[in-house]
N, C-alpha and C positions, 0 to 999 in steps of 0.2 A: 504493500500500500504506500507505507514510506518514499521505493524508490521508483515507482514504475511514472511518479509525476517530475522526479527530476533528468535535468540536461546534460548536466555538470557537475562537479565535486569544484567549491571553493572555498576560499579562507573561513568563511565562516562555517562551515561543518567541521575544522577543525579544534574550534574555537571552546572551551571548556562552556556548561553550560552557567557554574556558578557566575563566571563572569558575563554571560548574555546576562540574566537576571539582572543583576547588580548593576548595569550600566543600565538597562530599561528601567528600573527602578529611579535609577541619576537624573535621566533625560524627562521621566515626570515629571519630578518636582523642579528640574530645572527650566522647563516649558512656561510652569506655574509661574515662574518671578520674569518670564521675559514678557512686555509691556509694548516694544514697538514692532510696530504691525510689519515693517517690510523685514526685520529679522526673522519671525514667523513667517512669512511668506519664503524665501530664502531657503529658510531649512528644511519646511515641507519639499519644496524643490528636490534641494539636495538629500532628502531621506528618503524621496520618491527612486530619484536615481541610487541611492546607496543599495537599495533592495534589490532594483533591475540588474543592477551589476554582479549580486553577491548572494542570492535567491538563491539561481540554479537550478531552476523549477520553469517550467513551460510556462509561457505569458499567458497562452489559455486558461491557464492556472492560478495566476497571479493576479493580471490583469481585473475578471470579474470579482474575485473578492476584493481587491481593493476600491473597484466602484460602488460594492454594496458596503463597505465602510467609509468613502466619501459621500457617498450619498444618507447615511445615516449620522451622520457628521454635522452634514448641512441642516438637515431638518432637525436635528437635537438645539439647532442654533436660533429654529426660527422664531420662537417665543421670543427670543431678547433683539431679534432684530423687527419684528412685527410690534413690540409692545416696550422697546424702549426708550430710554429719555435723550432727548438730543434738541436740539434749537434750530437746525435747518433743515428740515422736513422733504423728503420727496416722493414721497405717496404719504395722503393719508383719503380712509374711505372709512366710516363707522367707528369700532373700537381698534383699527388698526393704525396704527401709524408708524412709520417706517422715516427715519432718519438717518444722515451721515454717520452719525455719532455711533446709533446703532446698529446700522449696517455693518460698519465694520467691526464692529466689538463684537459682532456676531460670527462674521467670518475669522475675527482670531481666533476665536472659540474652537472654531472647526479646524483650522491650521493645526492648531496645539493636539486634538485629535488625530488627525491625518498624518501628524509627527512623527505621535509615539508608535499608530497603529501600525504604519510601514516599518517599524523596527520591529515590533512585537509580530508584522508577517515574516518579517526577514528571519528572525528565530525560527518560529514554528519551521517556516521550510528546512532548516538547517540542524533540526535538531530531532534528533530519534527520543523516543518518550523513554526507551530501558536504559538512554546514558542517562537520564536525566534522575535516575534512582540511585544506579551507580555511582552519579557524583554528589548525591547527597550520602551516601553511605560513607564512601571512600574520603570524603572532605568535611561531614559535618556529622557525621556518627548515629547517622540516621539508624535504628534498630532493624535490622535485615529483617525483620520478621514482619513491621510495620512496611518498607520497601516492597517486599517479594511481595507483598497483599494489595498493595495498592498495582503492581504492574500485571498480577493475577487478575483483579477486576477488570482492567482497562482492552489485557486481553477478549476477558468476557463480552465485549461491549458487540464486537460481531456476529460472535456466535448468537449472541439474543435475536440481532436482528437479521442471522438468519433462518433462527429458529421460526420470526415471526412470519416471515414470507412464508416458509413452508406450511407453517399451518393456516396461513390465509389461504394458498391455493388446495390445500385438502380441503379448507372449509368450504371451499365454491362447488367441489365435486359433491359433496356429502350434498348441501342443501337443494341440489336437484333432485333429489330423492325423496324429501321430506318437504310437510306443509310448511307454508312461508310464516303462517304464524307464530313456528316456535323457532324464528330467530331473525323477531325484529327488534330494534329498540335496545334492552337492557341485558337483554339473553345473546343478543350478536355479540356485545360487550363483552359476557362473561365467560361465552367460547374461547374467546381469544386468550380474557389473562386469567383465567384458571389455569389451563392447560400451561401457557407461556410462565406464569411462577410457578408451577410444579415439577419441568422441565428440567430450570434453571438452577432452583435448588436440591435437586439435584444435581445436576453437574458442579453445582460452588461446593457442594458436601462430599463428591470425587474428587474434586481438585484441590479440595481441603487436605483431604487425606494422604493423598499423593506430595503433597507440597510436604507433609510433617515428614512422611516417610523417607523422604529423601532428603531430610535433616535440613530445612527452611528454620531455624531455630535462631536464638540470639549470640549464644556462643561465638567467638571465632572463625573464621571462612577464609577462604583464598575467592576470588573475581575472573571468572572468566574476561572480564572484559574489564581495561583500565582506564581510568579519566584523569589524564594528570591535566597540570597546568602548563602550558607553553610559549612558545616565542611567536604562536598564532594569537595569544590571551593580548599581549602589546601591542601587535599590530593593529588589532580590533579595536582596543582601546585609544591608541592613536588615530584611528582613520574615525572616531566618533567625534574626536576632541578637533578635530581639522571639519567635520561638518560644523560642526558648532561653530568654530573662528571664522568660516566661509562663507558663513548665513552672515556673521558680524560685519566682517569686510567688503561684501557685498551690498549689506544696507548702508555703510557710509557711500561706497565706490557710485554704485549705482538702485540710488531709491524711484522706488515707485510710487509712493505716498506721499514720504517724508513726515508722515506719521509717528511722534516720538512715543505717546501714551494714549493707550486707546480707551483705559479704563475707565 
């Protein structure tokens, strides 16, 4: 599932995952205290391209979910720009009105969105969920029994839903056999997730058992697989710290607003 949507292997699948967190963690709150509009404007830019570059994942793939979080962006924004305060007015109709002031206060809104979201995609493409267990183990002493359980469930998450399709097209066969009135309404409901959690727990109470059996305990372990820290952890951190001066240097070089404080 992971790799059949990527193109490429780049730096950032290298990249440990404690330090992706910790830098998207940086970049919120550091969004939070910037104020002028063409530096947001700028760094969206530049985090738009940071992702296309360093994804590695088919634009097909890329592309629409990032329009369905700009676009959720925008309208998250539209209360403060339909209903905010401002002094030069350019639309108003009823209870709406819509000013400079608030316009753009609206659209930083969504920048500061569109920021973090392309980073927080650029992650997800880049990062496998079983390192992401492993380097909480291996880095911050996460209890392997807590870990193995939470990547156990995540496995489960397709089985369920393929368990669910197949018992939907068995249910379609079955009910041409039988009267429609015993499975309209609350009884089609209770086809489905009866069977669907009696299934499942079983299989969580096989996989339970299996996982002890094969010593999933808190004890001591060796890692099939290791997550250290590397000379790809700097360079990430470097190439985040040059978006950020870029966005800067840009809004002095060449503004679009000249917007200092949109607040």
């Amino acid at each position: 599932m992971y790799e059949q949507f990527k193109t490429r292997i780049t730096m950032m699948d290298h990249v440990n995952i404690l330090t992706k967190m910790i830098a998207g963690v940086l970049l919120f709150f550091l969004v939070i205290f910037i104020h002028r509009f063409d530096v947001m404007l700028y760094m969206a830019l530049l985090m738009f391209s940071f992702m296309l570059l360093f994804s590695g994942t088919r634009l097909k793939i890329v592309l629409p979910l990032f329009s369905v979080i700009a676009l959720f962006s925008v309208t998250s924004s539209l209360f403060m720009i339909f209903y905010g305060d401002g002094s030069h007015t350019l639309f108003k109709w009823g209870i709406i009105h819509i000013t400079t002031e608030s316009l753009f206060r609206g659209l930083h809104l969504s920048l500061r969105t569109i920021t973090v979201s392309c980073l927080g995609l650029t992650i997800a493409f880049t990062t496998r969920i079983v390192m992401i267990f492993y380097s909480l183990m291996q880095h911050l002493n996460v209890k392997p029994k807590y870990a193995y359980a939470f990547m156990a469930a995540i496995r489960m998450v397709p089985i369920m839903i393929e368990s669910f399709f197949q018992l939907r097209n068995s249910l379609k066969m079955r009910y041409q056999m039988i009267d429609p009135k015993q499975y309209r309404g609350i009884r089609r409901l209770k086809h489905l997730i009866i069977p669907l959690m009696s299934q499942n727990i079983r299989k969580a109470h096989r996989l339970a058992v299996a996982m002890e059996k094969k010593g999933f305990k808190d004890g001591p372990r060796t890692y099939y697989y290791r997550v250290p820290f590397s000379f790809y952890d700097v360079i990430f951190i470097f190439g985040l710290i040059a978006v950020v001066a870029g966005a800067f240097l840009l809004a002095g070089i060449l503004p679009v607003t000249g917007l200092e404080d949109v607040r």
